[in-house]
C-alpha positions as CSV (number, residue, x, y, z in Angstrom):
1,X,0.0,0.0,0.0
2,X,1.2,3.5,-0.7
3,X,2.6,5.9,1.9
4,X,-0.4,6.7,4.2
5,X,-2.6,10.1,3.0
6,X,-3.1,12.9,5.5
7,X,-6.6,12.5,6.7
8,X,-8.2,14.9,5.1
9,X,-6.8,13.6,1.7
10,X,-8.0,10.5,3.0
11,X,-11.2,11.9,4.0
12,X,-12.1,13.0,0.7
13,X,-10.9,10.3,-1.3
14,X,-13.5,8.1,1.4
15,X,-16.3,10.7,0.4
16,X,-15.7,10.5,-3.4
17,X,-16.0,6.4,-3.5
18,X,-18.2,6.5,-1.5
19,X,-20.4,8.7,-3.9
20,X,-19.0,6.7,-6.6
21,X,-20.2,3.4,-5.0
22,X,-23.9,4.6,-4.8
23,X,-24.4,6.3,-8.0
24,X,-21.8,5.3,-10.4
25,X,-20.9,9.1,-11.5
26,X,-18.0,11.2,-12.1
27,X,-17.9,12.7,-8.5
28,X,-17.4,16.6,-9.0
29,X,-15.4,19.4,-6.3
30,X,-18.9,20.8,-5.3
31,X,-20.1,17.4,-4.5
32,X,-17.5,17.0,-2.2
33,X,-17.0,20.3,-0.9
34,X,-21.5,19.6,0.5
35,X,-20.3,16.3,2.0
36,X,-17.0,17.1,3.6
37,X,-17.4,18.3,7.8
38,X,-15.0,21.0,7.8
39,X,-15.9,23.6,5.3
40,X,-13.0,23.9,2.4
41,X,-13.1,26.4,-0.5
42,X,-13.3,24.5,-3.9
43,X,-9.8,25.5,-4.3
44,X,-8.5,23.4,-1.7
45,X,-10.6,20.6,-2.8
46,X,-9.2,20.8,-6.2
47,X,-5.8,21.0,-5.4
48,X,-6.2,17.9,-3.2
49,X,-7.8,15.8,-5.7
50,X,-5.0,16.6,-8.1
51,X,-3.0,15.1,-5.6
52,X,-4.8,12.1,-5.8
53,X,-4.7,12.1,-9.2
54,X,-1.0,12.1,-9.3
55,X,-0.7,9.6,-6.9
56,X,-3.3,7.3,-9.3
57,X,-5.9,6.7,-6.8
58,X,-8.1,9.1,-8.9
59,X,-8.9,9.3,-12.7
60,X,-11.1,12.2,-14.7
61,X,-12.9,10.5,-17.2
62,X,-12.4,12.8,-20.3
63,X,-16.4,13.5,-20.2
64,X,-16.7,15.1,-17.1
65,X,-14.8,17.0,-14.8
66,X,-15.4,15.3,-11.8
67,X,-13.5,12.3,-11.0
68,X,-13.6,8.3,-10.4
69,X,-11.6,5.9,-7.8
70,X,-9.2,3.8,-10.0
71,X,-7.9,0.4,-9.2
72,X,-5.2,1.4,-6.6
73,X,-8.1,3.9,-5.0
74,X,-10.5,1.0,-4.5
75,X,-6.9,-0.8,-2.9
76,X,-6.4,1.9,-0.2
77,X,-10.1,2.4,0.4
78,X,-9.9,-1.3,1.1
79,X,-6.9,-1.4,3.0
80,X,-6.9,1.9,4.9
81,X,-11.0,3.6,4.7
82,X,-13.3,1.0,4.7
83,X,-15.5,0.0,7.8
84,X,-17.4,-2.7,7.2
85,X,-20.7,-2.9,7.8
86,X,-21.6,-5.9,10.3
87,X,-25.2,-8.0,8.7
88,X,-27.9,-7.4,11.1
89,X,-29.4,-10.4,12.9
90,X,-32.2,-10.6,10.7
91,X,-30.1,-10.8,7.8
92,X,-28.2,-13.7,10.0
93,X,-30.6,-15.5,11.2
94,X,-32.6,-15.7,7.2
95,X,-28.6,-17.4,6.0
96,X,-28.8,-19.5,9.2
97,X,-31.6,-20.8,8.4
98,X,-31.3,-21.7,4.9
99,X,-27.8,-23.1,5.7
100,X,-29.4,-26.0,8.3
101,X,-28.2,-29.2,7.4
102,X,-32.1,-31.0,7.8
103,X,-32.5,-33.1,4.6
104,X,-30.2,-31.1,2.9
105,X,-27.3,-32.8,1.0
106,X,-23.9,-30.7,0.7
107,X,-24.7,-30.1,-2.7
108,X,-28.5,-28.8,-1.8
109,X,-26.5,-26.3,0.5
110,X,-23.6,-25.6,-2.0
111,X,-26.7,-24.3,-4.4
112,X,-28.5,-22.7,-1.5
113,X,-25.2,-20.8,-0.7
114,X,-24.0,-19.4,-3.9
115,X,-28.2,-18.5,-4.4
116,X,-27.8,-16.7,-1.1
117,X,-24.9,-14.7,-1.6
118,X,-26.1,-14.1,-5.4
119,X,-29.4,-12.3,-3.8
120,X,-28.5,-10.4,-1.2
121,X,-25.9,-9.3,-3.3
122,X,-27.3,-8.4,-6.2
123,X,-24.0,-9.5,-8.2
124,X,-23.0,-13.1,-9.1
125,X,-22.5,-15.9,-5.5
126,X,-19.9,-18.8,-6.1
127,X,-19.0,-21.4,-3.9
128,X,-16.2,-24.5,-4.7
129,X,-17.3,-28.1,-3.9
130,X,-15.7,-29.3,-0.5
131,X,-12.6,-30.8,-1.3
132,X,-12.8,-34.5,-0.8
133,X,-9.6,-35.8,1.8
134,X,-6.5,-36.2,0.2
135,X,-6.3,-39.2,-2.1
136,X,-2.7,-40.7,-2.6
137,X,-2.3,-42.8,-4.9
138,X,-0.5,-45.9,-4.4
139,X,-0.4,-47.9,-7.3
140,X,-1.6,-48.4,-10.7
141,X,-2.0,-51.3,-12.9
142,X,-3.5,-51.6,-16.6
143,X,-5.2,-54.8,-18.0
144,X,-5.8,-55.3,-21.8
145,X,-9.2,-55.5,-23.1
146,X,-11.0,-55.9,-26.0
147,X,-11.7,-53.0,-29.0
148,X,-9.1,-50.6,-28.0
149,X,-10.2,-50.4,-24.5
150,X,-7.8,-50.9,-21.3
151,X,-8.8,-51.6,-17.9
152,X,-7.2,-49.1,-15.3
153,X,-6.9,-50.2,-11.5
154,X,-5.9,-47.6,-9.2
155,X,-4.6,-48.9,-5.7
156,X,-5.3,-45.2,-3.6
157,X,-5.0,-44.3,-0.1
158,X,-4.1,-47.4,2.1
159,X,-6.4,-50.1,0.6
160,X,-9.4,-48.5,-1.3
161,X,-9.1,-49.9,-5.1
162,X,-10.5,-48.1,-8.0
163,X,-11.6,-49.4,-11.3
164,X,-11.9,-47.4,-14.8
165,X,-12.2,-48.7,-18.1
166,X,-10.3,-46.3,-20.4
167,X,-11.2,-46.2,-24.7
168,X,-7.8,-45.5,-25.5
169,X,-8.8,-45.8,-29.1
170,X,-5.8,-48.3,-30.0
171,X,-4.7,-51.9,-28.7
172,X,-1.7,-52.5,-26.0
173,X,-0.1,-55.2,-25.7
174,X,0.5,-56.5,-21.9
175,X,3.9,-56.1,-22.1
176,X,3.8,-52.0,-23.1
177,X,0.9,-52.1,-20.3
178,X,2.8,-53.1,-17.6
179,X,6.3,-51.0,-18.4
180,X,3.7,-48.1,-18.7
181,X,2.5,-48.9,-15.6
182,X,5.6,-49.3,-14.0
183,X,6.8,-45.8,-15.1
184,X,3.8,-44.2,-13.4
185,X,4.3,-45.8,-10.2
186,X,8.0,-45.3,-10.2
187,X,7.2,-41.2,-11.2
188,X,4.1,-40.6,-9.4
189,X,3.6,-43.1,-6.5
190,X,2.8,-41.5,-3.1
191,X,1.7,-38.1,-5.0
192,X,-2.1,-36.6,-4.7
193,X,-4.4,-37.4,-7.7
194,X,-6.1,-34.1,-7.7
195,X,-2.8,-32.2,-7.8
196,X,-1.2,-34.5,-10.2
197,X,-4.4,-34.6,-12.6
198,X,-3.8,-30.8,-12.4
199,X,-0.6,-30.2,-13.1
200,X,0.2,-33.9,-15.5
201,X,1.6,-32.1,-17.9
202,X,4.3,-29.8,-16.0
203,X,5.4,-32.9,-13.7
204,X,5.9,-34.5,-16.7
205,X,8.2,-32.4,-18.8
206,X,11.4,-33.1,-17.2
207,X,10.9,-36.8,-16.9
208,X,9.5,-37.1,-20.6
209,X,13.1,-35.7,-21.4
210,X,14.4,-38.9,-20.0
211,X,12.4,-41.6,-21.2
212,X,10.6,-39.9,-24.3
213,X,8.5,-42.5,-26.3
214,X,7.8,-44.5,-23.4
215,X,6.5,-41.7,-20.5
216,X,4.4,-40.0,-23.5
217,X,2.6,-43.2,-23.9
218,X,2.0,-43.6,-19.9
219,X,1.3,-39.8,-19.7
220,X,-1.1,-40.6,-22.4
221,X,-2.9,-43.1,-20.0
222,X,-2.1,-41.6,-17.1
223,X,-4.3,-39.0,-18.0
224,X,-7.4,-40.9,-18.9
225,X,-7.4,-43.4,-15.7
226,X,-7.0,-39.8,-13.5
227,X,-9.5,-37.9,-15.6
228,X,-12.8,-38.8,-13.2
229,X,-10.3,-37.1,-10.1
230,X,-11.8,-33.9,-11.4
231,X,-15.2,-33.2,-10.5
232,X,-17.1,-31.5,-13.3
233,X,-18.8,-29.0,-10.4
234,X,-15.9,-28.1,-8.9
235,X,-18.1,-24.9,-8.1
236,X,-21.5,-23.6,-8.1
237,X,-22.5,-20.4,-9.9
238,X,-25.5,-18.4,-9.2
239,X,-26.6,-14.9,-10.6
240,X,-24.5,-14.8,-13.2
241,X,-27.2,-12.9,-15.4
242,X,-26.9,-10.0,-12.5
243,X,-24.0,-8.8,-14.8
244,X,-25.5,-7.2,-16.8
245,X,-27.2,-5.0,-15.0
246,X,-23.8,-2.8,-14.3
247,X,-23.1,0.0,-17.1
248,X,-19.3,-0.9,-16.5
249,X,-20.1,-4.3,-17.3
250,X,-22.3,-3.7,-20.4
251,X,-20.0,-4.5,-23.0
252,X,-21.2,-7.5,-25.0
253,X,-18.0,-8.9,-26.0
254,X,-16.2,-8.5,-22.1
255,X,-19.2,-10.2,-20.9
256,X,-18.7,-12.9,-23.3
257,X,-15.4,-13.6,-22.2
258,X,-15.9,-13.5,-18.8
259,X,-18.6,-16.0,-19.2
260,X,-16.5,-17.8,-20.7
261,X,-14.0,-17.7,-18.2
262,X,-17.0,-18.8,-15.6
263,X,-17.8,-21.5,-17.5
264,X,-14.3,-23.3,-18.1
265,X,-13.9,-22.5,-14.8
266,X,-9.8,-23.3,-14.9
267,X,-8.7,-19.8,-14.5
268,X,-11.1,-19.1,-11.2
269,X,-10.4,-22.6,-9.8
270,X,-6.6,-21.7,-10.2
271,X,-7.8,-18.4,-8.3
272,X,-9.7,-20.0,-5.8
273,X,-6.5,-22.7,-4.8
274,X,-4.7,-19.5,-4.1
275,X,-7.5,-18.5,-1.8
276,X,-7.8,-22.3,0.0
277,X,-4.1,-21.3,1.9
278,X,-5.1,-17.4,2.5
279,X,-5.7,-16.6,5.7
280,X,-9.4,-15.2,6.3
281,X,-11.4,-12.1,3.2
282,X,-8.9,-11.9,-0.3
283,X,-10.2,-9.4,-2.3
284,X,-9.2,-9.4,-5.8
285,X,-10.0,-5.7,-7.8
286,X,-9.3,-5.1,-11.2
287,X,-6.5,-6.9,-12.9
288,X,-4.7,-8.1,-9.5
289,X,-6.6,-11.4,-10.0
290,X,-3.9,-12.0,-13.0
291,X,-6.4,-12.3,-15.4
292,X,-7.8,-9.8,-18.3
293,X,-10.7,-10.8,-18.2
294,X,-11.2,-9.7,-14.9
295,X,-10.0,-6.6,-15.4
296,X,-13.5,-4.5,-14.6
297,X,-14.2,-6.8,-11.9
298,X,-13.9,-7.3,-7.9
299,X,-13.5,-10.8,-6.7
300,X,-14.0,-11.4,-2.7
301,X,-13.8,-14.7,-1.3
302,X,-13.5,-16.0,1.9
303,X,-12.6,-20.4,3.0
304,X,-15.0,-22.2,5.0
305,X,-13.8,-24.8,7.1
306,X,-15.3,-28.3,8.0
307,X,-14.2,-29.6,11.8
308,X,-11.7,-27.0,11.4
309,X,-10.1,-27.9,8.3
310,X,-10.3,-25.8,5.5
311,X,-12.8,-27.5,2.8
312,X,-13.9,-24.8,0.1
313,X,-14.2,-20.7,-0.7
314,X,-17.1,-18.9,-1.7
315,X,-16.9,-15.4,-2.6
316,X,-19.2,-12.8,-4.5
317,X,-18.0,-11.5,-8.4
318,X,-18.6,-8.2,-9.5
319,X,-17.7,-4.8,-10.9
320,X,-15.1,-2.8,-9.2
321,X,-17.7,-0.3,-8.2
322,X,-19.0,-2.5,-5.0
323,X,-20.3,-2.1,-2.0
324,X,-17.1,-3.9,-0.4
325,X,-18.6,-2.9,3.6
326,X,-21.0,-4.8,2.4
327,X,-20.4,-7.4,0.4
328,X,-17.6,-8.7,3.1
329,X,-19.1,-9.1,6.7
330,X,-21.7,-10.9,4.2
331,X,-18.6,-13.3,2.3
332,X,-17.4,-13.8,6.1
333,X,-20.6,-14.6,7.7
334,X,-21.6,-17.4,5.0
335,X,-18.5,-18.8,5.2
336,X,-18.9,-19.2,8.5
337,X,-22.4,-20.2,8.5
338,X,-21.6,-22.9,5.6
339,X,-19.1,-24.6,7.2
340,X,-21.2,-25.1,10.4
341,X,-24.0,-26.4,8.3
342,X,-21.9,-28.4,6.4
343,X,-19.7,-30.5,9.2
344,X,-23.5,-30.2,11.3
345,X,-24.6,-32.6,8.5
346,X,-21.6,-34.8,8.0
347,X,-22.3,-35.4,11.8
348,X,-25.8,-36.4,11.6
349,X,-24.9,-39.1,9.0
């Protein structure tokens, strides 16, 4: 964060997102100058908002002389401004309630979660599917069948045995079966499958150096007897449509990609994982995601924790121009609130 503002820079700058935040406008001297508790001539006002300006947490739009909060504003507001605004117990007990286990199943609440935050939001709710306990895997061993088709059996944890049947879309002999297999075990035995179905083709580079032919084949298989490690909901979207309603959002075509983006759902998952080791809110404005396509965008998650163990992040995605007091006691709360559901509801099974 940049060297702290004297308060009454920082006042102002507060005032102006803050006006920004509610109506979405260019936020002008007199504007200010009304709000502000000490009385300043528009003089000062101006010259301190050029100060801003140079300092990039202020931008004049070339349409209108007043002024918007940029990315590294929004940062120091963040950082420095903001007081969050704690949910009131009505607003409490309604998530509360949704969020008991009953008949529920975790997916019933993952939905009812990302619908939650989606409404009382008014921007787009995600959540990530609990991640399942670690699963090592042990050992692997491939079988020849008919048609092109190979048997994979995964040996995983400490006994638990795992069968797919892969369409490799060419014979094996059982002689290539069994070196392949033995190269997997010798590379990868011990490792976690999620990580390693994630990142197959990096751990592989350096060893496909050494053994070339042979590894590309068992990376080739590899990769089809780890493919079901990947859930296809690895999160739950709601409100996505809620978009659209923001004028800095309008754009067909960056809608398009960020849909696009929310559908794939690599890039966030990627983001996410980063948020699974934070510690407590990450907010993400503009481009410090890493990712153009978020660029317009504010991303604020939080991880909710099962018996104490982190399991999964939700957060809330949209423009820049939030209501962060807001939108983060509500992030924190769910969190909160989800994981006591959740581990409530492992218990009673």
């Amino acid at each position: 964060m940049p060297e702290k503002l004297d308060p009454r820079a920082a006042e102002l700058l507060k005032l102006l997102i803050e006006r920004h935040l509610h109506d979405g406008q260019p936020v002008g001297s007199r504007t200010l100058a009304r709000a502000f508790k000490v009385e300043l001539s528009p003089a000062t006002i101006r010259n301190v908002m050029a100060d801003l300006e140079d300092l990039g947490f202020v931008a004049s739009p070339h349409t209108s002389a007043g002024r918007v909060p940029t990315q590294a504003g929004y940062r120091y507001f963040v950082d420095a401004l903001l007081a969050p605004e704690p949910l009131s117990p009505a607003e409490l007990e309604r998530i509360a309630g949704e969020l008991l286990p009953g008949n529920k199943s975790a997916s019933d609440m993952l939905h009812t979660v990302s619908g939650l935050l989606s409404r009382l939001s008014s921007m787009a709710g995600v959540v990530t599917v609990p991640r399942r306990n670690v699963t090592v895997l042990r050992r692997i061993e491939f079988l020849n069948l008919s048609g092109g088709r190979v048997l994979a059996i995964l040996v995983v944890n400490q006994r638990e045995v795992q069968n797919r049947v892969l369409d490799m879309g060419r014979d094996y002999t059982s002689q290539e079966l069994e070196r392949y297999a033995n190269v997997i075990n010798e590379t990868f035995a011990g490792r976690d499958l999620l990580t390693l179905r994630r990142n197959l083709a990096d751990e592989l580079s350096e060893a496909q150096k050494r053994v070339n032919q042979m590894l590309g084949e068992a990376a080739a298989l590899a990769e089809a007897a780890l493919k079901g490690q990947e859930a296809d909901d690895d999160y739950v979207l709601a409100g996505g449509s809620n978009l659209f309603g923001f004028q800095e959002l309008s754009d067909v075509g960056r809608l398009r990609r960020l849909f696009d983006v929310l559908d794939q759902k690599r890039d966030l998952l990627d983001l996410f994982d980063q948020c699974l080791t934070a510690s407590g809110v990450q907010i993400f404005i503009g481009g410090e995601s890493g990712y153009q396509v978020l660029d317009g965008c504010s991303l604020v998650t939080a991880p909710y924790a099962i018996d104490g163990q982190v399991a999964g992040v939700l957060g809330v995605i949209g423009p820049t121009r939030m209501a962060y007091q807001r939108i983060i006691p509500l992030v924190t709360e769910t969190a909160r609130l989800l994981g006591n559901g959740l581990g409530s509801g492992l218990e009673s099974r």
